[in-house]
C-alpha positions as CSV (number, residue, x, y, z in Angstrom):
1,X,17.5,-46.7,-8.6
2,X,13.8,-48.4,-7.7
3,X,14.5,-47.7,-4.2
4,X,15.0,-43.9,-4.9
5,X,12.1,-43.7,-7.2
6,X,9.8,-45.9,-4.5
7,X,10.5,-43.3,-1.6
8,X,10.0,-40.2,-4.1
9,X,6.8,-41.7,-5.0
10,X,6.1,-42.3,-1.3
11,X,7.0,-38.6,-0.5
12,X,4.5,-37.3,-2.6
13,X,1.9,-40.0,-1.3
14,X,2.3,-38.7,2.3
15,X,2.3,-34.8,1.1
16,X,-1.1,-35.8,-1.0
17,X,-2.6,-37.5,2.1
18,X,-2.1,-34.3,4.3
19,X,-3.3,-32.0,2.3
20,X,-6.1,-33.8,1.8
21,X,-6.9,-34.8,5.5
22,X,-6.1,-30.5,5.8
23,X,-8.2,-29.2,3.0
24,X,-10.4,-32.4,1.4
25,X,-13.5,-31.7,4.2
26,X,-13.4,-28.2,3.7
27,X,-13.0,-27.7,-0.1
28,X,-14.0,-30.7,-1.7
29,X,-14.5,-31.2,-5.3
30,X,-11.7,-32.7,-8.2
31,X,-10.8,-29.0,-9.5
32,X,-9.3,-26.5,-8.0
33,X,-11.7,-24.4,-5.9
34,X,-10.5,-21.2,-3.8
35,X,-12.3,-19.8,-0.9
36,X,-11.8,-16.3,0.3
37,X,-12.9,-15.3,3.9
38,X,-14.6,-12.2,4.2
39,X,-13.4,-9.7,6.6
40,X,-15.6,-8.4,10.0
41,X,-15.6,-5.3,11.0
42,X,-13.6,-4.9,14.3
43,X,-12.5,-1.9,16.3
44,X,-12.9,1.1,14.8
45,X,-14.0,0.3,11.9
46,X,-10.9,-1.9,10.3
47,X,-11.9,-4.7,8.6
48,X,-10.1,-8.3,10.5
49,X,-9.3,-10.8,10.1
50,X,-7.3,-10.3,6.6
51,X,-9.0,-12.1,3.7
52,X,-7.3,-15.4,3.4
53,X,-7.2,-17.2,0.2
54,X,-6.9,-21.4,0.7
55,X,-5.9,-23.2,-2.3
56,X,-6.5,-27.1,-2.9
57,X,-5.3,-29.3,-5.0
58,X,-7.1,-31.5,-7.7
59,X,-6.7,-34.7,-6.3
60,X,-8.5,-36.8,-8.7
61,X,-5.8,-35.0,-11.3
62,X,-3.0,-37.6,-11.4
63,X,-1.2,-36.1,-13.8
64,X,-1.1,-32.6,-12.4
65,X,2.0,-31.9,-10.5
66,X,2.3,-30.0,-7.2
67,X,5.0,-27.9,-8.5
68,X,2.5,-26.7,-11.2
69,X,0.3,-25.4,-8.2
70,X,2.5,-23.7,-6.5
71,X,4.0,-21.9,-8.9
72,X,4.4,-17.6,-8.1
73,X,2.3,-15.8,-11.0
74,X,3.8,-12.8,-9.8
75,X,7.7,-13.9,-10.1
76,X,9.7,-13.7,-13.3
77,X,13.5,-15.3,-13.2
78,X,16.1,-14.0,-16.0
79,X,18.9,-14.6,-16.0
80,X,22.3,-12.5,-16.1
81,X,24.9,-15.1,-17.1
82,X,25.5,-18.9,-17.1
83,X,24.5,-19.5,-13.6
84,X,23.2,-15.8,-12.1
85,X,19.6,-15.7,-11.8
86,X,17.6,-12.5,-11.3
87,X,14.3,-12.5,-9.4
88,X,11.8,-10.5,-10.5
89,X,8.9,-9.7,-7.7
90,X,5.4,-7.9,-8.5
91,X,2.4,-7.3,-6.1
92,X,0.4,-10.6,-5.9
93,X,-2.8,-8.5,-4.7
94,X,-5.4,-5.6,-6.5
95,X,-7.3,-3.5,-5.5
96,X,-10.1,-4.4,-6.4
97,X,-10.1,-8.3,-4.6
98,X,-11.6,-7.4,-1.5
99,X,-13.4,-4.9,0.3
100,X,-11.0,-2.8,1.6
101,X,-11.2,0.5,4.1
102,X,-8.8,3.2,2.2
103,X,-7.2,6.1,2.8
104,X,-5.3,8.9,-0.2
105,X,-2.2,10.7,1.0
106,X,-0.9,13.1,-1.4
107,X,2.1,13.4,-0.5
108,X,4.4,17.2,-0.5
109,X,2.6,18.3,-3.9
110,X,2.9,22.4,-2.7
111,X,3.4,25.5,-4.7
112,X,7.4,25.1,-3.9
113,X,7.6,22.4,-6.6
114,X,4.9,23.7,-8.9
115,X,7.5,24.9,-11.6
116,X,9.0,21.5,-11.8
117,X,6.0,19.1,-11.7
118,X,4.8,18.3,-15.3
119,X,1.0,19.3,-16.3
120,X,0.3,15.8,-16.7
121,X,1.3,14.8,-13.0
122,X,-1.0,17.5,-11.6
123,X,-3.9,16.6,-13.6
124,X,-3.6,13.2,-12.7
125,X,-3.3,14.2,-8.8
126,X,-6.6,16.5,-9.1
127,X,-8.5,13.5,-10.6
128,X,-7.3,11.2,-7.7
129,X,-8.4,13.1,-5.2
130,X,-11.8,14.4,-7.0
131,X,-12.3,10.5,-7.2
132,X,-11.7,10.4,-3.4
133,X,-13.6,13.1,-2.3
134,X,-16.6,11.3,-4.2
135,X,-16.5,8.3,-2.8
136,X,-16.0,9.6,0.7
137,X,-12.9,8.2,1.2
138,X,-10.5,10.2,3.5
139,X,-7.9,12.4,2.0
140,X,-4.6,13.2,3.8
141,X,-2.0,15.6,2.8
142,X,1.4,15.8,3.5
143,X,3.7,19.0,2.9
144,X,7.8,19.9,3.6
145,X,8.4,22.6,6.1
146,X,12.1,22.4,6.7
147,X,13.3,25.9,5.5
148,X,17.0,26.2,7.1
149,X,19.5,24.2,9.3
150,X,18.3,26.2,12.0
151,X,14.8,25.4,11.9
152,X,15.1,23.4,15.2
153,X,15.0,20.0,12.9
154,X,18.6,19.8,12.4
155,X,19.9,15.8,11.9
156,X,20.7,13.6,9.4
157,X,19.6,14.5,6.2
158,X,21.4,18.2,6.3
159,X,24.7,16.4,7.5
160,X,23.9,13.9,4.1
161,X,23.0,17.3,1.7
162,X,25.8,19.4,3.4
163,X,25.2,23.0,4.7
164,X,25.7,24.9,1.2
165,X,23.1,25.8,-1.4
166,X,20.7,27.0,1.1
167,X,21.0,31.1,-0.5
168,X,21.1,30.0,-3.9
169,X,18.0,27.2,-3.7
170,X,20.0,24.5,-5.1
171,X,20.0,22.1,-1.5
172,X,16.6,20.3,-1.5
173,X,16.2,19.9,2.3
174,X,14.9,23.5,2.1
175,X,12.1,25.6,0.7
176,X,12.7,29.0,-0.4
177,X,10.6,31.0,1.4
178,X,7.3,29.8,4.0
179,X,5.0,30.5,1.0
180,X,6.0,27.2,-0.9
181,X,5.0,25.1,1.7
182,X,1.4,25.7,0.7
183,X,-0.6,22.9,-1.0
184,X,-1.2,23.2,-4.7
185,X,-4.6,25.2,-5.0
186,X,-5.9,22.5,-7.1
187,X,-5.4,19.7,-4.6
188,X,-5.9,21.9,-1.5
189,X,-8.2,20.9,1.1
190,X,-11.5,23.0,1.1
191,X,-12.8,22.1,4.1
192,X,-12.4,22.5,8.3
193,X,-12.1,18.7,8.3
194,X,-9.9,18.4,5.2
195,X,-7.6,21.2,6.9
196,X,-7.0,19.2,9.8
197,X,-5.8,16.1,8.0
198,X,-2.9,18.0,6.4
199,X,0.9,17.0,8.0
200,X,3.6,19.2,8.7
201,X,7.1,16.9,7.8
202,X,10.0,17.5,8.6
203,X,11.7,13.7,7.8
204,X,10.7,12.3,4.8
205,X,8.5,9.5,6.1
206,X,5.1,11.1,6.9
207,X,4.5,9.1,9.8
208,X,7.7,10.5,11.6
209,X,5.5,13.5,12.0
210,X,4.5,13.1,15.9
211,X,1.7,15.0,18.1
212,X,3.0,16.3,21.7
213,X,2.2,13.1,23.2
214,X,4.6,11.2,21.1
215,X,1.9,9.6,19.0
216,X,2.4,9.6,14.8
217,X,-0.3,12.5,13.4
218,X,-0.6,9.6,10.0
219,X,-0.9,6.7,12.0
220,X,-3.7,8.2,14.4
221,X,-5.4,9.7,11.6
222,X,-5.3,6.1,9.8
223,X,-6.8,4.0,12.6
224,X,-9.1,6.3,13.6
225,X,-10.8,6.0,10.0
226,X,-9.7,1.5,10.3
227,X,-8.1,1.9,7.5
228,X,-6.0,-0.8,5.8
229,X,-4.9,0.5,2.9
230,X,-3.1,3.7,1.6
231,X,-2.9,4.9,-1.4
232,X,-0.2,7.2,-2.0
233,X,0.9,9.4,-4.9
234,X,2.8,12.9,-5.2
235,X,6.8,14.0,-4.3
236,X,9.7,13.2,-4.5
237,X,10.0,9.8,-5.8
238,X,12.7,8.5,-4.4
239,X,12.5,10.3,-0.8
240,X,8.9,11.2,0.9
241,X,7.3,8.9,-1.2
242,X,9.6,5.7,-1.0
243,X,10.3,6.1,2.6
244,X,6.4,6.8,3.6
245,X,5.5,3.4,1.6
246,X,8.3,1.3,3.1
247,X,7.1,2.8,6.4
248,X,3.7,2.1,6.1
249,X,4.1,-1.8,4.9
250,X,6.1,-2.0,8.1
251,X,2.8,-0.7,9.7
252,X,1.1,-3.4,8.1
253,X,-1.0,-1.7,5.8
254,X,-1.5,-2.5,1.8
255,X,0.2,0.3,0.1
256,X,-1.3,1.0,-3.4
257,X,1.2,3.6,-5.5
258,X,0.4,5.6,-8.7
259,X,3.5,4.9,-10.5
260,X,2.5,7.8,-12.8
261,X,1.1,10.4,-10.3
262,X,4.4,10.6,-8.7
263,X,7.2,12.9,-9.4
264,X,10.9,14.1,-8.8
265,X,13.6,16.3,-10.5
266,X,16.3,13.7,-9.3
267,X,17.8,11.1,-11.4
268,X,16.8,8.5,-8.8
269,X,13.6,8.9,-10.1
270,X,13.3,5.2,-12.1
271,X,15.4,3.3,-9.7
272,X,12.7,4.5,-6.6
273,X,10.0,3.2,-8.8
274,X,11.3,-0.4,-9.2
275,X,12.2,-0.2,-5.2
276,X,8.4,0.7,-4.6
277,X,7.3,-1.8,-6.8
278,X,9.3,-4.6,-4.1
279,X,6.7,-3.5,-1.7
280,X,4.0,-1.9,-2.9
281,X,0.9,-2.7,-5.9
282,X,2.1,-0.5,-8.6
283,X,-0.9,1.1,-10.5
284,X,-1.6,3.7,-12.9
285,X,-3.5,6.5,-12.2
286,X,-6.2,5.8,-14.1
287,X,-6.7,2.5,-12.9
288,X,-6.8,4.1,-8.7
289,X,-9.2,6.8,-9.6
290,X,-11.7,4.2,-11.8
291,X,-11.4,2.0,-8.2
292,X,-12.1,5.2,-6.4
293,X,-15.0,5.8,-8.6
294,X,-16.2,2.1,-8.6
295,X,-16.0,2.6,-4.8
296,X,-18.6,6.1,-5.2
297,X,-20.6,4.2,-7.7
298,X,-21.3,0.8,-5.4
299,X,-22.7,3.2,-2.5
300,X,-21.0,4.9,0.9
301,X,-18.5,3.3,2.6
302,X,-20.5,2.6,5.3
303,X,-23.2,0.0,3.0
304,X,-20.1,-1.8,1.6
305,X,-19.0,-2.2,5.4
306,X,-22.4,-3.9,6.3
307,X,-22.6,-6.1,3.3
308,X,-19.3,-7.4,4.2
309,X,-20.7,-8.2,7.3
310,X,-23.6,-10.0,5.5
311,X,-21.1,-12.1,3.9
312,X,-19.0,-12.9,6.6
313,X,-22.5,-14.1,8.6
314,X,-22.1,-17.1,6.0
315,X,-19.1,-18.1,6.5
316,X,-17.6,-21.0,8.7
317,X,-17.2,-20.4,12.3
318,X,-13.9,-21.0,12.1
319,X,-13.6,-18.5,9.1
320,X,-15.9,-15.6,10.3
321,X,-14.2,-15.4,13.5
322,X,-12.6,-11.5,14.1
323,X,-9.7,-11.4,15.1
324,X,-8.7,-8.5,17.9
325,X,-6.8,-5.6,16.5
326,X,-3.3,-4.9,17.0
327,X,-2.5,-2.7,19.9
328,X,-2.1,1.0,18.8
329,X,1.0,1.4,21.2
330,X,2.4,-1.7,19.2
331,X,3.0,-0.1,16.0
């Protein structure tokens, strides 16, 4: 028994002696202290490296516990029965923790789903991108084209939804007619520029859309602004939506969603939300557009980039160090 409790004791001894020789120089001090590393500005414009937040531990604190530090503030466990336990996962970052380069897509909210998208949806949508287009942050739209199973897009998804319901409107895959593939007045783009960042899909992920040379119309529209995170609302829940944002972590951007600026007729609807929430910071609408509007308020995008830089000047070498951004044929 005092063997076992001598070797736990000298377990934690060792782990408190390396995170001290690790962290002790660098973040001194008996509390805990956090340091976050400013992002520089590399390659077209994105912002590297990531912010990365270091954590040390109170070592003068005997009596706090290293579990108690390491706990996740943004997992719940419940439990389903005697033994089962359920894991509950939530977004451990905000918006609003670092500077961030940021990009709206709304996503397929055209005049073929007009009749079936509450009020309260649209007016949220309009506010969004209102908030956007004042703070100068780039708008994307994205809108459904397929109209038939002889459109030249035939594949998977019409041998899921079957060949029927295509007269009578009822299959989803297809619009009605070419005018519903127009963007909702109220969100449409007004300008040459704005025009030119609007996607024709044909797969529910919006980066599946491809130019002639192969490359993805979202993706090259993203780097070429460096951003890093997309913010995404509009339709359908559980298809475009959930299949651009699952698509676009694997990209390696931040993907915030307005949980209430999204919309579908399907039943689906609730379970696609607590998917999105797996991978993505789950926001109300209000809270993205007062973040777009702190953004307009704080000054152009491009002062925020150089006082980043400012603050990154500060930092430790080691720290303030950029690091290359990834190759565009890699993603």
């Amino acid at each position: 028994m005092h063997l076992a409790a001598s070797l736990r004791l000298a377990k934690h001894d060792l782990l408190d002696f390396l995170d001290e020789c690790c962290l002790g120089a660098l973040l001194p001090g008996s509390e805990q202290e956090r340091l976050v590393a400013e992002p520089c500005l590399g390659e077209g414009g994105a912002l590297y490296p990531r912010p990365m937040v270091i954590y040390s531990r109170p070592f003068a604190s005997p009596a706090c516990r290293r579990d108690s530090l390491d706990r996740m503030e943004n997992l719940r466990i419940s439990r389903a029965g005697c033994r089962e336990r359920r894991l509950h996962f939530s977004c451990s970052w905000r918006l609003g923790d670092r500077p961030r380069r940021v990009a709206l897509l709304i996503d397929d909210a055209q005049e073929e789903y007009r009749s079936l998208m509450p009020p309260r949806v649209l007016s949220r949508l309009c506010d969004l991108v209102a908030a956007a287009r004042a703070a100068g942050v780039v708008v994307l739209w994205s809108r459904w084209c397929r109209t038939s199973p002889t459109d030249a897009h035939y594949g998977a998804l019409d041998e899921y939804f079957g060949p029927w319901g295509v007269a009578s409107h009822d299959n989803p895959l297809y619009l009605a007619s070419d005018k519903g593939r127009a963007i909702m007045h109220e969100l449409a783009p007004r300008t040459a520029a704005e025009r030119s960042r609007v996607i024709d899909s044909h797969a529910f992920d919006a980066f599946a859309a491809r130019r002639r040379d192969g490359r993805s119309v979202l993706r090259e529209e993203l780097d070429a602004h460096g951003v890093d995170t997309l913010l995404l609302a509009g339709c359908w829940t559980e298809s475009c939506v959930l299949s651009t944002a699952i698509r676009a972590v694997a990209e390696d951007l931040n993907v915030a969603v307005a949980s209430d600026a999204v919309f579908t007729c399907a039943d689906a609807g609730p379970a696609a939300l607590r998917v999105l929430g797996v991978y993505c910071c789950m926001v109300r609408a209000a809270e993205m557009s007062a973040y777009l509007r702190d953004l307009a308020s704080a000054g152009t995008l491009a002062e925020a980039d150089a006082t980043a830089v400012e603050r990154t000047a500060a930092l430790p070498v080691a720290l303030a160090q950029p690091l290359p951004p990834a190759s565009a044929e890699a993603t």
